[in-house]
C-alpha positions in Angstrom: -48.5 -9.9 9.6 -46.0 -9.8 12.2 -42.4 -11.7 11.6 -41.2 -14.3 14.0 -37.4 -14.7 15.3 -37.7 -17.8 12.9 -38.3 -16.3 10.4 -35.6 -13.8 10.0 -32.6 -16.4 11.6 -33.9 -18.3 7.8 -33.7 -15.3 6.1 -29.9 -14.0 7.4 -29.1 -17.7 6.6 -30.3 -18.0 3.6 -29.5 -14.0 2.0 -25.7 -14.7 4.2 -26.0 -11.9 6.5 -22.6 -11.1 8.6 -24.0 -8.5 10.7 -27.2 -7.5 12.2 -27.3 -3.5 13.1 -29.7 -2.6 16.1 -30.8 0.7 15.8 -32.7 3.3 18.2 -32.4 7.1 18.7 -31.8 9.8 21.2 -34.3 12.4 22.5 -32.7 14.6 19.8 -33.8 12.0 17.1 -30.2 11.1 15.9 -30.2 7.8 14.5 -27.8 5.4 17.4 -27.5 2.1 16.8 -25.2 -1.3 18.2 -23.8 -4.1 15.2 -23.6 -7.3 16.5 -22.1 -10.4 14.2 -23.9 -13.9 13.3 -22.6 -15.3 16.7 -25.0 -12.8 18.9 -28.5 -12.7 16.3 -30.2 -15.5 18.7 -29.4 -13.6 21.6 -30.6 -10.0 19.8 -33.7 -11.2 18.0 -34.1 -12.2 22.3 -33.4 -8.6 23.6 -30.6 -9.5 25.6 -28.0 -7.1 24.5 -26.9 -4.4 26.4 -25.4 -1.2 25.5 -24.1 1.8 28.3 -27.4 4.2 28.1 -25.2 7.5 29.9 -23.4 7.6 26.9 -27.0 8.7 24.9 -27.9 12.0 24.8 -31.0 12.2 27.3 -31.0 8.6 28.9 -29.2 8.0 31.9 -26.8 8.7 34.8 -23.6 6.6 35.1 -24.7 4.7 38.1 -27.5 3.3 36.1 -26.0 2.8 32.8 -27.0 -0.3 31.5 -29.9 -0.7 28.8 -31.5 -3.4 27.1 -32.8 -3.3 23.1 -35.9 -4.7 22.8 -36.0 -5.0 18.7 -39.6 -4.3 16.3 -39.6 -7.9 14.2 -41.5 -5.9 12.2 -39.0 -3.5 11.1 -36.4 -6.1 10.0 -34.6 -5.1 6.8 -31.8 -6.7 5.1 -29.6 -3.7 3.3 -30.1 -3.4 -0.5 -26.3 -2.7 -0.6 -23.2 -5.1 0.8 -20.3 -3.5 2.9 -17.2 -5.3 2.3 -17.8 -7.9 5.0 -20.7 -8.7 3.4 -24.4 -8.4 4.0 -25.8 -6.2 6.5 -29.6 -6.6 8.4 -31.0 -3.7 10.5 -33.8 -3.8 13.5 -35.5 -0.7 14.9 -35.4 -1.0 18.8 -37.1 0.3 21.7 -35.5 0.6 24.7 -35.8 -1.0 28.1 -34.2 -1.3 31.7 -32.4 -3.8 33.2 -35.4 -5.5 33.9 -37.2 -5.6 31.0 -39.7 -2.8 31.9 -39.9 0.0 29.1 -37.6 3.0 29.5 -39.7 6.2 30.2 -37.1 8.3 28.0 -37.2 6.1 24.7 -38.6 8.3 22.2 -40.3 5.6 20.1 -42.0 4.4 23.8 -43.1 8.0 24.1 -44.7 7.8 20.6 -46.2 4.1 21.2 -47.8 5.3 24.2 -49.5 8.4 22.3 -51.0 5.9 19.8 -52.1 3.5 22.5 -54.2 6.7 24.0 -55.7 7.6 20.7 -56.2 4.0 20.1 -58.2 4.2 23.3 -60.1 7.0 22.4 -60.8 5.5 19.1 -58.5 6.7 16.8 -55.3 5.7 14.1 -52.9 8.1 14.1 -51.9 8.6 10.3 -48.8 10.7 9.4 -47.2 12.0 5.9 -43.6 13.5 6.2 -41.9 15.7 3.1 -38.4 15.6 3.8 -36.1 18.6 2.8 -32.5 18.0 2.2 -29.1 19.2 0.9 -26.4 17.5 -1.0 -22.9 18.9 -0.6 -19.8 18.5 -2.3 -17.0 16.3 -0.3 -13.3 17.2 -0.9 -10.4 14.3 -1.3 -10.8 12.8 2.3 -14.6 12.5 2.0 -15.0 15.3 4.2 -18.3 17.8 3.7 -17.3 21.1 1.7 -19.9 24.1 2.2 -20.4 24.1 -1.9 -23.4 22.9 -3.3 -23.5 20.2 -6.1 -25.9 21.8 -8.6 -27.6 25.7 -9.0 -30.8 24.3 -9.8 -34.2 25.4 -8.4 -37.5 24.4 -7.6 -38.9 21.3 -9.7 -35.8 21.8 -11.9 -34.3 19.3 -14.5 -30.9 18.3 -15.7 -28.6 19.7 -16.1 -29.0 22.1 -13.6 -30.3 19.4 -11.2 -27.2 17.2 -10.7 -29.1 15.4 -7.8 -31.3 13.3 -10.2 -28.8 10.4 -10.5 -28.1 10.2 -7.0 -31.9 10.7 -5.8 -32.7 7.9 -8.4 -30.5 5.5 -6.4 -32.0 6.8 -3.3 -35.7 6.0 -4.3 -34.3 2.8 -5.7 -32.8 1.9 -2.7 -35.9 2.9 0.0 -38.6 0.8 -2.5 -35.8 -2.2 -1.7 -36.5 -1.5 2.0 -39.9 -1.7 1.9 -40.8 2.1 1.9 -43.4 3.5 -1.5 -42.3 6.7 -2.2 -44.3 9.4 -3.6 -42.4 11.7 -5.1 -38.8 13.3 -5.8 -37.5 16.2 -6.4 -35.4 19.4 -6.4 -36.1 22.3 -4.4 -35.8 25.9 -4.3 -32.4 25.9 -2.8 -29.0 25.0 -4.7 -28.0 21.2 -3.9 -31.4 21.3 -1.7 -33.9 18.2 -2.9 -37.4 16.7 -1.5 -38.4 12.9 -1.5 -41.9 12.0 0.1 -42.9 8.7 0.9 -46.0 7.3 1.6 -48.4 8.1 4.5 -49.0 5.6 7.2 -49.4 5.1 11.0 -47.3 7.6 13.0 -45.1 4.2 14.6 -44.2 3.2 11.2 -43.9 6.9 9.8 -41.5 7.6 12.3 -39.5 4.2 11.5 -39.7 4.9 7.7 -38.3 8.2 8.6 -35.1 6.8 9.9 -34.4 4.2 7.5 -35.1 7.6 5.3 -32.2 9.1 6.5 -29.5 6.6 7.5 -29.9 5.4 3.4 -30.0 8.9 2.2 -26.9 9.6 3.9 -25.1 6.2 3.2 -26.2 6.2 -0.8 -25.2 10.0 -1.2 -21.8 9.1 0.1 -21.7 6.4 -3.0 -21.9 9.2 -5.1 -19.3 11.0 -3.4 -21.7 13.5 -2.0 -23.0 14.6 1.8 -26.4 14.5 2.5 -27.9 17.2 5.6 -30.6 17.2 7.2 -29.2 20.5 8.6 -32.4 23.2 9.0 -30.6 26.3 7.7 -26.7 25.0 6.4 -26.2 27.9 3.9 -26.7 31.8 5.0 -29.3 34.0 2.8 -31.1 30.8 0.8 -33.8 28.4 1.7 -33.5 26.3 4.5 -35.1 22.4 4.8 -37.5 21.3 7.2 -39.6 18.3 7.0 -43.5 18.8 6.9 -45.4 16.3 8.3 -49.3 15.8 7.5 -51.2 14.5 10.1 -54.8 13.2 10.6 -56.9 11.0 13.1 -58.8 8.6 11.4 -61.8 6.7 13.1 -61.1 3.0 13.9 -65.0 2.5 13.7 -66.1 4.3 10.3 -62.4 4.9 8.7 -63.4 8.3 8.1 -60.9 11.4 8.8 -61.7 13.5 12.1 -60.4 16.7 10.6 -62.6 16.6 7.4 -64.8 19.4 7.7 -68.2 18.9 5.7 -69.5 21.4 3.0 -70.8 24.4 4.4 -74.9 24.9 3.9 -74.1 27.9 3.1 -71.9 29.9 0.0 -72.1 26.5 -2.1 -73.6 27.7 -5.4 -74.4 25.6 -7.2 -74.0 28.9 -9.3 -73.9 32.3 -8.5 -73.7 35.7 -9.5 -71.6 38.8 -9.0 -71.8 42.2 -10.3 -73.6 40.6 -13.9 -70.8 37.9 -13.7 -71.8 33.7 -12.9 -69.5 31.7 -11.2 -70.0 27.6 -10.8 -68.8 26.2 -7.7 -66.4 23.4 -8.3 -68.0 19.9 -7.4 -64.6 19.0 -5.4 -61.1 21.0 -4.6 -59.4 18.2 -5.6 -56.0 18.8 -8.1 -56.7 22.2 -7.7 -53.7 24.3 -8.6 -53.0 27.9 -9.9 -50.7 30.6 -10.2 -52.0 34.5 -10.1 -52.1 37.3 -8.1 -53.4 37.5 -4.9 -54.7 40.1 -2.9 -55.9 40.4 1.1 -59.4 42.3 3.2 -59.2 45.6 4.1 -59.0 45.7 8.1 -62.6 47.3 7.8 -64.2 43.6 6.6 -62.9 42.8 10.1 -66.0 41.2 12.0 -68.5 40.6 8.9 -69.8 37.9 8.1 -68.4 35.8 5.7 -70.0 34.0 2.9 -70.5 30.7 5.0 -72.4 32.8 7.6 -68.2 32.3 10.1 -67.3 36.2 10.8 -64.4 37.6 9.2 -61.6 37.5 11.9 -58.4 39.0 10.3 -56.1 37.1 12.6 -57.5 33.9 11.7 -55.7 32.2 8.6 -58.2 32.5 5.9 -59.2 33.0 2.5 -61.7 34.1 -0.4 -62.0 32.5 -3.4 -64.6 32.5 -6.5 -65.0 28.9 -7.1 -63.6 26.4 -4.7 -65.4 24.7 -2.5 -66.3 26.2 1.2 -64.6 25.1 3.0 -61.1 24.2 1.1 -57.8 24.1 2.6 -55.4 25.6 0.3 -51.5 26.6 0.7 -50.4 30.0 -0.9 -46.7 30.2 -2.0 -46.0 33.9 -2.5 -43.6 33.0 -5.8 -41.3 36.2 -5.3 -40.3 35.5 -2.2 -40.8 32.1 -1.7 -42.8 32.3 1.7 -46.0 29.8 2.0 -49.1 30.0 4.0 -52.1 27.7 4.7 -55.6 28.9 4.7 -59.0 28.3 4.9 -60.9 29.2 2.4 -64.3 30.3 3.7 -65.7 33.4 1.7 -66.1 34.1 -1.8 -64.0 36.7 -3.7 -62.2 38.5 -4.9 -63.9 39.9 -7.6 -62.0 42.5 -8.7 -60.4 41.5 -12.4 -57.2 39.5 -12.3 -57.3 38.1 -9.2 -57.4 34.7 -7.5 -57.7 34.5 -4.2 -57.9 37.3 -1.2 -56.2 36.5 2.3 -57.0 37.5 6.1 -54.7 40.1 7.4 -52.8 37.8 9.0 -52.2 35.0 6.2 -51.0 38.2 4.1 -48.3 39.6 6.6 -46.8 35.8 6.9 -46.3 36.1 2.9 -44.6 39.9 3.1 -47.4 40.9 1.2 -48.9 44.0 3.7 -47.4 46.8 2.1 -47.8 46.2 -1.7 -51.1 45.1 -1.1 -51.0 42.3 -3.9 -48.4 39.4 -4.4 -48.0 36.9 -7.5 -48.8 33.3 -5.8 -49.0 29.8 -6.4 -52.6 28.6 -5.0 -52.2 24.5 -4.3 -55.6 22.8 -2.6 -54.9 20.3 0.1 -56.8 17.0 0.2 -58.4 15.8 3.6 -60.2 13.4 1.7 -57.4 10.4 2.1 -54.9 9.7 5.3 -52.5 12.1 6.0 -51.0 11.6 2.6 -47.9 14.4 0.7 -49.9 16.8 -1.8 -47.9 20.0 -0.3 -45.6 21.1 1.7 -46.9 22.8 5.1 -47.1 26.6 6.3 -43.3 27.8 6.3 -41.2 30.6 6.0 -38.3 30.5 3.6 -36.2 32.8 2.0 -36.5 33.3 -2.0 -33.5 31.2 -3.9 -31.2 33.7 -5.9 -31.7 33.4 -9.4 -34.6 32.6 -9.6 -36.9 34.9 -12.2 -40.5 34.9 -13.0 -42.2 34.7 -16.5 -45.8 34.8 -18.4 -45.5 31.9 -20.8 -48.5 32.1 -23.1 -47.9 29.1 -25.3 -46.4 25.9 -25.8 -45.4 24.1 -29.3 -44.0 21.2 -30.7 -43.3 23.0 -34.0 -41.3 26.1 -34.0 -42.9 28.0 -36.9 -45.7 28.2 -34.5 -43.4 29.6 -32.0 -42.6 31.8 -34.0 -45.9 33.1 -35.3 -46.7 33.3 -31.0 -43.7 35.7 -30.9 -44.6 38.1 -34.0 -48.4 38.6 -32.5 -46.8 39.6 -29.4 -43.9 42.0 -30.9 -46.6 43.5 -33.1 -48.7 44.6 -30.2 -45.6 46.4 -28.6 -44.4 43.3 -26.3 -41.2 43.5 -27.0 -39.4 40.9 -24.1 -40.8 38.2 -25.8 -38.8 35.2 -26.1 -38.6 31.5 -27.4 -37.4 29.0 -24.5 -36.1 25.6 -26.0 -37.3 22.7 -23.8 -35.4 19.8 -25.0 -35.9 17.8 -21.5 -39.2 17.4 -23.3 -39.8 14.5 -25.6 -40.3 15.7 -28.2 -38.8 19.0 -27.9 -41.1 22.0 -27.3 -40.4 25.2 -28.0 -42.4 27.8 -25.1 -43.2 31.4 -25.6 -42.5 33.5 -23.1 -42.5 36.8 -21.7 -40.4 38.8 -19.0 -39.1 38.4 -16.5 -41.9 39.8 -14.8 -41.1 41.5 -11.5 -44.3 42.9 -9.7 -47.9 42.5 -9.8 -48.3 46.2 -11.6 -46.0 44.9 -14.4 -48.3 41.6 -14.8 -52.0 43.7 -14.7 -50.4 45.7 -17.3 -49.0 42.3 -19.6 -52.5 40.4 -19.0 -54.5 43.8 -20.4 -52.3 43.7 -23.8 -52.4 39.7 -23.8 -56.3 40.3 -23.5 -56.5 43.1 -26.1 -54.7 40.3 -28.8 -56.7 37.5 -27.8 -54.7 35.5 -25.3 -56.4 34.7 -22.2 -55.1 32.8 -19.3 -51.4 32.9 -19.1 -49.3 30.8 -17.0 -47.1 31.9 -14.5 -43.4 30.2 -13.9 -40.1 30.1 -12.2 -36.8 29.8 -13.3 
């Protein structure tokens, strides 16, 4: 339902709003924007106010300087914090010439025109973003220092994520504004943190990702903190990016254009393999887990594959025993921290202790090629709801120093059990055994693990004696 000009002069009257910010952005996507006080709303909610477009990065010559902002009444936001002049209210703008005709440079006009056209062809344009960034220290004048806040790591918790407090606020803060977020929460960086928010139509994706950033950056400076949206701020660690699902969904049917259906062929029900059955999973959906992975010998290249596609070693793709063909699926490789996404199209790999086995190609962007095998994190991706924030996208990071990786192979609430864990283990010769404390849990657990574990021939070797003592299954972590 679309907001009128009368409606919002009530609202700044009635909420006593001082100032009315109108913002836009360049063709870099930095966030511009003109404040006008109570005097000038009328004649802003009107798009009669000016601003010198050669000053913008990408609009205009100085002989033709002038612009108009044309303001969304949709996007109309009052701020969920007061500056010291009191309340502030904010209006994403397009932008237009002196005449009132739209301005061919105006990013969110290049965007509204792309909808149009797949409006026209029949189509909503539905988009997801997962935005990476870093929080830095700030020394006495408020300025940015290049020194992290915390040394936590992916999904970490307090205390070595010092970001909760301020990300809290942050959440807090974009729910105020109107945006549902998703999720939150720290990365594999140092000081680097995630927050997703809702999918939705690319025009209001890209608006939500604005008011994203302007209120990360203004609520991390509350905290006395600098947030960066900077792609690589920090030499030799992960860098942040900010992936962005996207699907066309049909106007007539509501059904997503890029769902693939199941294939006729390599669909089970069951099945069987060297003396072994393996059921087909009804859906992919929620599908995680953590193994080792291994890729095709360049001689598969050109066979067919178990959904009757030839095996194209270039292609990005995958075997797997039990997901569904086909399955998108994203492969972290968890000791170096570089991800893939694949399509899962065969079945395999049935070779014991393994999860999945990747094209030649999906296996050289992980760093995997030489050792042949790699200990991964396998994540399905939904393509069953609008564009919406499961997992990040295919990237290539660098691994966060520090970070180790373990076999835990139990989890208790009472430490005598722990304990009993830890003495089956010692007694059949696993001696770096340990008890991890968890007392972020509620109540406290006390985890058994094992390592760290540092290659995939250390691992066969630890699931073989797990095996031989009766513990199947062990979980893979990070910390």
């Amino acid at each position: 339902m679309s907001i009128s000009t009368a409606d919002i002069l009530s609202r700044v009257k009635d909420e006593k709003v001082h100032f009315m910010r109108l913002q836009f952005t360049d063709i870099d996507g930095i966030i511009k924007n003109v404040e006008v006080p109570e005097s000038q709303f009328e004649k802003a909610l009107d798009g009669q106010i000016m601003f010198d477009g050669s000053s913008i990065e990408g609009f205009t010559r100085i002989e033709e300087s002038d612009m108009l902002l044309v303001p969304d009444m949709d996007t109309f936001q009052v701020f969920p914090w007061e500056a010291n002049q009191g309340k502030v209210c904010r209006l994403v703008c397009d932008i237009a010439n002196p005449d009132g005709s739209p301005f061919s440079g105006c990013p969110r006009g290049a965007l509204k025109k792309i909808v149009a056209k797949a409006k026209d062809m029949g189509y909503t344009m539905m988009a997801g973003p997962e935005a990476e960034f870093f929080l830095f220290q700030t020394d006495d004048n408020g300025t940015a220092i290049p020194t992290t806040h915390d040394t936590g790591g992916y999904f970490d918790l307090s205390p070595r994520d010092l970001g909760e407090e301020a990300r809290r606020d942050i959440t807090l803060v974009l729910e105020a504004m109107g945006l549902e977020v998703e999720a939150a929460h720290h990365e594999v960086a140092p000081g680097q943190h995630e927050i997703d928010f809702e999918y939705a139509d690319a025009l209001r994706t890209a608006d939500n990702a604005i008011t994203f950033k302007f209120a990360l950056k203004a609520i991390a400076g509350q905290h006395g903190l600098y947030a960066t949206f900077m792609p690589k701020p920090i030499e030799g660690i992960n860098g942040s990016g900010m992936h962005t699902h996207q699907s066309l969904w049909s106007i007539e049917d509501q059904k997503n254009a890029f769902a693939e259906p199941r294939s006729k062929y390599g669909n089970g029900p069951v099945y069987e393999v060297l003396g072994k059955r393996y059921t087909v999973l009804p859906t992919s959906e929620g599908y995680q887990e953590r193994g080792v992975a291994s890729w095709y010998g360049k001689k598969f290249h050109g066979r067919l594959t178990s959904n009757r596609e030839p095996y194209d070693m270039y292609a990005m793709t995958a075997a797997h025993k039990t997901l569904p063909l086909p399955t998108y699926v994203q492969v972290r490789n968890l000791q170096n921290n570089k991800t893939v996404v694949v399509r899962v199209n065969d079945r395999g790999p049935f070779l014991h202790n393994r999860i999945i086995d990747l094209s030649y190609a999906a296996a050289l962007k992980l760093d995997m090629v030489k050792d042949g095998t790699a200990l991964v994190q396998v994540t399905a991706i939904s393509v069953d709801e609008p564009a919406g924030t499961a997992v990040p996208g295919s990237s290539a990071t660098t691994a966060s120093s520090g970070e180790k990786i373990f076999v835990q192979v139990g989890a208790f609430g009472d430490r005598s059990n722990a304990e009993r864990r830890l003495e089956l283990l010692r007694t059949a010769g696993i001696d770096f055994a340990f008890i991890h404390e968890d007392h972020a849990a509620a109540p406290p657990l006390f985890r058994v693990r094992i390592g760290p574990v540092v290659d995939v021939q250390q691992y066969d070797t630890l699931v073989d004696e797990l095996e031989s003592v009766g513990i199947f299954d062990p979980y893979l972590i990070k910390d």
